[in-house]
C-alpha positions as CSV (number, residue, x, y, z in Angstrom):
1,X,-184.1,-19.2,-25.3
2,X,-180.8,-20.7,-23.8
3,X,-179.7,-20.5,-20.0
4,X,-179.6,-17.3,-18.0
5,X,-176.4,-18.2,-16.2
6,X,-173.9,-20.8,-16.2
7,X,-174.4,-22.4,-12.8
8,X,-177.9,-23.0,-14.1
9,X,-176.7,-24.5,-16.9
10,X,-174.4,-26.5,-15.0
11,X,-177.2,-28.1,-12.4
12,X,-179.3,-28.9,-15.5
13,X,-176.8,-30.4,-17.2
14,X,-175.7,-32.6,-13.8
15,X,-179.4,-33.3,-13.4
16,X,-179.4,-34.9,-17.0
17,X,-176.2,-37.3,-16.2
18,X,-177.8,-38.0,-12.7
19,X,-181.2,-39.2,-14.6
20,X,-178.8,-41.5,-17.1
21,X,-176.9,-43.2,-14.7
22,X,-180.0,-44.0,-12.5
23,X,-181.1,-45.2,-15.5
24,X,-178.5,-47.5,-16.5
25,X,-178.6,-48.7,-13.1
26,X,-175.4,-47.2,-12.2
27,X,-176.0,-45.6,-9.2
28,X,-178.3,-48.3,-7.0
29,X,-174.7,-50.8,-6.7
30,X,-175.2,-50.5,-3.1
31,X,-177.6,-50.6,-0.6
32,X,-177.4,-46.6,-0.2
33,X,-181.1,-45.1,-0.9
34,X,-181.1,-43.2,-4.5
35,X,-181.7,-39.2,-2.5
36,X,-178.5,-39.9,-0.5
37,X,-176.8,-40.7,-3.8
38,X,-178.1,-37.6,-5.7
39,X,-176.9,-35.8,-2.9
40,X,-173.4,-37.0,-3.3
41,X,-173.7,-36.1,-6.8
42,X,-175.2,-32.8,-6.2
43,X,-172.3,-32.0,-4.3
């Protein structure tokens, strides 16, 4: 099936390495709640 356009591609794949670092525990170091620290990853 594959991915229509690139910048679709590329928020699915940042999407993916947001989900891994949350769950590593990565992104919760500091007392900022996780939606303000997907949004700095968002960009």
């Amino acid at each position: 099936m594959g991915f229509k356009t690139f910048q679709l591609a590329k928020v699915t794949i940042d999407g993916i390495e947001t989900a891994h670092l949350i769950r590593n525990g990565r992104l919760s170091g500091e007392n900022i709640p996780v939606n303000k620290q997907l949004m700095v990853f968002a960009g």
